[in-house]
C-alpha positions in Angstrom: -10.0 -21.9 -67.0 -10.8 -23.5 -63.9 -8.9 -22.5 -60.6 -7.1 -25.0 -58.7 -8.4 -25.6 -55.5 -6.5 -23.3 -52.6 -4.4 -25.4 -50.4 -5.1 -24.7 -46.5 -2.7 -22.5 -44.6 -0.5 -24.1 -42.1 1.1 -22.7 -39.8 4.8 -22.0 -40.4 7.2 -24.2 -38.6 9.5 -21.4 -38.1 7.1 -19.5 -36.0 8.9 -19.0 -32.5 7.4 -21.0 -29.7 7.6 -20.6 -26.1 7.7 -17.6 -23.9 9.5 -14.4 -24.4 12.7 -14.3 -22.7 12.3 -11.5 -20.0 9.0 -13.1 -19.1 11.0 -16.1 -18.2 13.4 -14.3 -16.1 10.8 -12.6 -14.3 8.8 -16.1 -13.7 11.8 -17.6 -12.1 12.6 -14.8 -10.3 15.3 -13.0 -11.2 13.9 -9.7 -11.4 10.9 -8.1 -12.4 9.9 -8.0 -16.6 10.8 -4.5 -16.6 14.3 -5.1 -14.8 15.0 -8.2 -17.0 14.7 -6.5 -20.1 17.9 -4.1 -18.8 19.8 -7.7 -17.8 18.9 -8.8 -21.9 20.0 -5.6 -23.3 23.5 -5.5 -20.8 24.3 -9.4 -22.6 23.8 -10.4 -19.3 21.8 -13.3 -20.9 23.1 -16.5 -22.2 20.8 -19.4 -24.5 22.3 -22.7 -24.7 26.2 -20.7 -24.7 25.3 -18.5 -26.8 24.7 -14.5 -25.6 21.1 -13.0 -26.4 21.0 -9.4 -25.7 18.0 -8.4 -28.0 14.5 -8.1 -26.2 11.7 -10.4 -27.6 12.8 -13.6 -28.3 11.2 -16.3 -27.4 12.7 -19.7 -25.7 11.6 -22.9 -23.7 12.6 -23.1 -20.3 12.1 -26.7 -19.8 14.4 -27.6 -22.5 16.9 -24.3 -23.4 19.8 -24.1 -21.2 19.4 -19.7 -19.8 22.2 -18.4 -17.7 22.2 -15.2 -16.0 25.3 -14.0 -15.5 26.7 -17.8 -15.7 23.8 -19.1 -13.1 21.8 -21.8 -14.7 18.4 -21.4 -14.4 16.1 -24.1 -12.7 12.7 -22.8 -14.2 9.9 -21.2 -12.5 10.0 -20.3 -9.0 6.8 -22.4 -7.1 4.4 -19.9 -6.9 3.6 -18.3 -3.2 1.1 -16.6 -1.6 0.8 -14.8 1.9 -1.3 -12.7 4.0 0.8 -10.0 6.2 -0.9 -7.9 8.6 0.8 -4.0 7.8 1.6 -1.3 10.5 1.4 1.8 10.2 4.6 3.3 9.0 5.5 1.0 6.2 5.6 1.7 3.0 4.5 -0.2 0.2 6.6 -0.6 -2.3 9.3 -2.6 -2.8 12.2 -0.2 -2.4 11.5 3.8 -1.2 13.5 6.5 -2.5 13.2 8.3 1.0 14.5 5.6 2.4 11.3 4.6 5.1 11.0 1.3 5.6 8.9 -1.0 3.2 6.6 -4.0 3.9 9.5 -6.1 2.1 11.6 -5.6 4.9 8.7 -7.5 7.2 8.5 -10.2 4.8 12.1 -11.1 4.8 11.7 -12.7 8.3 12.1 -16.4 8.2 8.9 -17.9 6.7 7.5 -20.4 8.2 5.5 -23.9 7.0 5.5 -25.6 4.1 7.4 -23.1 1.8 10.0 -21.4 4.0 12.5 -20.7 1.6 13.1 -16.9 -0.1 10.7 -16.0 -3.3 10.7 -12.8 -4.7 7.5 -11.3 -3.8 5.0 -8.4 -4.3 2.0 -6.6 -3.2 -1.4 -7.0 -4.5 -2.3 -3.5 -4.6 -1.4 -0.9 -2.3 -2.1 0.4 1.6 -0.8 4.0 1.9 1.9 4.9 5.0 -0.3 5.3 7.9 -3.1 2.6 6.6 -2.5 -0.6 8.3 -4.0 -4.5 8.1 -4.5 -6.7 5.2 -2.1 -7.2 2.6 -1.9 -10.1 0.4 1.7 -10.7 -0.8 2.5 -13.2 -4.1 4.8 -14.0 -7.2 1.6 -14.8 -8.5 1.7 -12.0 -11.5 -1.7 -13.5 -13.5 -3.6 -13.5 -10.3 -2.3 -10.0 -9.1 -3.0 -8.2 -12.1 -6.7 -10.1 -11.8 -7.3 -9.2 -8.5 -6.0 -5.4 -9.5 -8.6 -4.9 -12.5 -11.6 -3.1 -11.1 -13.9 -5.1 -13.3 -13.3 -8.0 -11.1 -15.2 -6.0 -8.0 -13.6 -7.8 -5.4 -14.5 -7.0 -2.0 -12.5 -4.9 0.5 -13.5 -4.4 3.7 -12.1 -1.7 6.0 -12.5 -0.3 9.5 -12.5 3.6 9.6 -12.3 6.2 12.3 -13.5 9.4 11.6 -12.6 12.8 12.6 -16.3 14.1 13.9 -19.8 13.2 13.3 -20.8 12.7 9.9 -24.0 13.9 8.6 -26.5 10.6 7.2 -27.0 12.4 3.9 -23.2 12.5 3.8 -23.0 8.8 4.8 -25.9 8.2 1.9 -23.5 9.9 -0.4 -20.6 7.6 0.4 -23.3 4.4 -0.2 -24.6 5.8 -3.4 -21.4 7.1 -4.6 -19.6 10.2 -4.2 -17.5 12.3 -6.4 -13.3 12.5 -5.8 -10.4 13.4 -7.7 -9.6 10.8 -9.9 -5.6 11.3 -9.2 -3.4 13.4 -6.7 -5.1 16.0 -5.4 -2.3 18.5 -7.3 -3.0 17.3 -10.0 -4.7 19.1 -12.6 -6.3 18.6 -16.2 -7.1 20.9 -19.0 -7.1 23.2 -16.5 -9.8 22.0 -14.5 -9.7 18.7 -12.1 -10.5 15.5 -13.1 -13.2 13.8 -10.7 -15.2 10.6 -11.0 -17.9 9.3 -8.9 -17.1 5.9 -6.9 -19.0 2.7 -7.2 -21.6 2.1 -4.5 -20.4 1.2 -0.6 -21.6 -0.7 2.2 -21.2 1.4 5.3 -22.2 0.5 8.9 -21.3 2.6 11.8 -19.4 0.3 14.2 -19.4 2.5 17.3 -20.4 5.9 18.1 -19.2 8.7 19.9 -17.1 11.8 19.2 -15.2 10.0 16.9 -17.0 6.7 15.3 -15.3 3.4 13.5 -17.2 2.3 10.5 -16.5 -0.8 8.8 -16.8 0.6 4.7 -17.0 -2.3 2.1 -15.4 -1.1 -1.5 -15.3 -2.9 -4.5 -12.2 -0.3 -6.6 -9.5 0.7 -4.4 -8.2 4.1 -6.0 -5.6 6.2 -4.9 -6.3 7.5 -1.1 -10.0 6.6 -2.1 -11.5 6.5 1.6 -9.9 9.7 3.1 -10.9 11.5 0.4 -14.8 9.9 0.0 -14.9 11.6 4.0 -13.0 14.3 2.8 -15.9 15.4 0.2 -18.5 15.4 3.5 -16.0 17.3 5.2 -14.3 14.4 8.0 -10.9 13.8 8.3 -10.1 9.8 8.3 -7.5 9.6 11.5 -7.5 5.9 10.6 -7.8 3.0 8.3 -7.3 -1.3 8.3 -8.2 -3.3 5.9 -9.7 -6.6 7.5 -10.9 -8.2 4.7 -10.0 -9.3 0.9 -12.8 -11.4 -0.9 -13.4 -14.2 1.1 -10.0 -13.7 3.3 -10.2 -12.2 7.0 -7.6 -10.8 9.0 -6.2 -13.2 11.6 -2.2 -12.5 12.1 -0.7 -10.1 14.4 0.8 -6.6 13.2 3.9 -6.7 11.7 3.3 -10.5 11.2 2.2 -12.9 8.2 1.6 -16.8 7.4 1.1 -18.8 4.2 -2.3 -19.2 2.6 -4.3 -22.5 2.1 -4.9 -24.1 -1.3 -8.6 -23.3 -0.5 -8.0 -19.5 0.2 -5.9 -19.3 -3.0 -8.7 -20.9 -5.1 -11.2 -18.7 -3.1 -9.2 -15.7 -4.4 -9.3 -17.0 -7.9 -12.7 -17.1 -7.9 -13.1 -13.8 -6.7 -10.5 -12.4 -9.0 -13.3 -14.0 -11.7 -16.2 -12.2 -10.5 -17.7 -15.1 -8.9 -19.1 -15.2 -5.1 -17.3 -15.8 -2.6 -18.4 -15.5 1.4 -16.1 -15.1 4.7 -16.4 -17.7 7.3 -18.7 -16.5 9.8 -15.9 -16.0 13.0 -14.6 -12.8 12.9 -10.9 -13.5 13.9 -9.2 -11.2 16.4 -7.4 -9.1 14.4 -10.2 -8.3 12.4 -12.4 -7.1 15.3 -12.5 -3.6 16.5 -10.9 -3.6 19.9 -12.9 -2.6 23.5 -12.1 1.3 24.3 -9.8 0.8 27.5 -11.2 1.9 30.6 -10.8 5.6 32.1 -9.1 4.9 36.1 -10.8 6.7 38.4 -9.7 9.8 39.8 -12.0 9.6 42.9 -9.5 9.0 46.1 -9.9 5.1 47.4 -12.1 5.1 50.2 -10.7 4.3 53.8 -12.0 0.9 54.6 -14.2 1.3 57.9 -12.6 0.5 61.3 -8.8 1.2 60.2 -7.3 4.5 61.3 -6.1 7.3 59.3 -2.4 7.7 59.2 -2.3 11.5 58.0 -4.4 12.6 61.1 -1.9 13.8 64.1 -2.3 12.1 67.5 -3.6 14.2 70.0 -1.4 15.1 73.0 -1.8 12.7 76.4 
């Protein structure tokens, strides 16, 4: 007997289309994924009238009617992406248990240009409490968790001051690559730490003295990575800002933040895709490490010749 010729597959028209539900939430910003799954699963969710309370179903936004708790939704919020220059101090995250303030609370200020209207936002990656300078804010998810992976190696440049002189084979370590604990420094593995060695780093000294700024160029930004790369050569770090991301500089006061170009998002695409990217040549202001102020002088002011001195007594007549 012959066989009969196999028909081709097809695909099944019954095979859900569109997105999954909580992604949808999270895209016109309602809440995060992780926070919309908990408004699916409290039938907080309605599709065309009817209530979906089961996680993983999937829907179009452009033609299902989705309510949350009865609000229509109007699709995806516009995407938006910002540059805010951190203080010390803040915390980020987007809500702190301990109640210190977070950079959210900067970025609820009015925005201004183009796009001032509210967006739920987040950081791209992390500067700890008493780190300050450049942090790129977006609801951008796909281009966050780009820029995030460290097989991108995008750029980050930093200015340092350091508790101390450092050796130059210590410095040469840092360059070269230097072993740290992978994690917190309490925690430990199979009984023993767990270390890795960094990727290579560009490190120039920026000025000297008792306690010098270097500007350190990383491409993997682990957890508390530069205090403890000094830390291993024995230095404290007394300070750290970030003044540059990929081909981004630092231009906006502390505690401040603007909107970035359609060129400096594509430039961070680009970046977030391994490809070359290069900083304009002007170093803006807030980027630049700022003249030591003056000592005053403690010598007394001379008395300009001629004039008489008021603190000498007048001799009698």
């Amino acid at each position: 007997m012959t066989k009969s010729p196999s028909t081709p597959k097809t695909e099944s028209n019954d095979e859900p289309k569109g997105d999954r539900l909580q992604k949808i939430l999270a895209q016109a910003g309602i809440a995060s994924r992780r926070k919309a799954e908990e408004i699916i699963l409290e039938g907080r969710v309605q599709v065309n009238g009817t209530v979906v309370n089961t996680l993983g179903t999937r829907h179009d936004a452009t033609r299902d009617h989705i309510r949350v708790d009865g609000k229509l939704l109007h699709g995806p919020e516009q995407q938006r992406y910002y540059m805010l220059n951190k203080p010390r101090g803040y915390v980020t995250t987007l809500d702190d248990p301990e109640k210190r303030p977070t950079v959210m609370q900067l970025m609820a200020k009015q925005k201004s240009g183009p796009h001032g209207d509210n967006v739920r936002l987040y950081p791209i990656g992390r500067l700890d409490y008493l780190s300050e300078g450049l942090l790129l804010m977006t609801n951008d998810g796909a281009l966050a968790n780009a820029l995030s992976k460290a097989a991108a190696g995008v750029e980050k440049t930093y200015l340092v001051k350091v508790s101390g002189i450092p050796p130059a084979s210590g410095l040469d370590q840092i360059r070269r690559g230097i072993m740290i604990d992978r994690g917190r420094l309490d925690e430990v593995r199979s009984g023993r730490r767990d270390r890795i060695i960094t990727s290579p780093a560009k490190l120039e000294l920026v000025r000297g003295g008792d306690n010098p700024w270097y500007e350190l160029t990383l491409t993997e930004g682990r957890n508390r990575q530069i205090r403890k790369m000094f830390e291993e050569i024995g230095h404290h770090v007394e300070k750290i800002r970030r003044i540059g991301y990929g081909a981004l500089r630092l231009d906006v006061p502390p505690g401040e933040f603007r909107e970035l170009t359609l060129g400096e998002v594509m430039a961070l695409d680009r970046a977030a895709k391994g490809k070359k990217v290069v900083p304009k040549k002007r170093t803006p202001e807030f980027a630049q490490l700022k003249s030591p102020a003056k000592k005053k002088s403690t010598r007394p002011r001379r008395q300009p010749v001629g004039t008489k001195s008021t603190s000498r007594s007048r001799r009698p007549n």
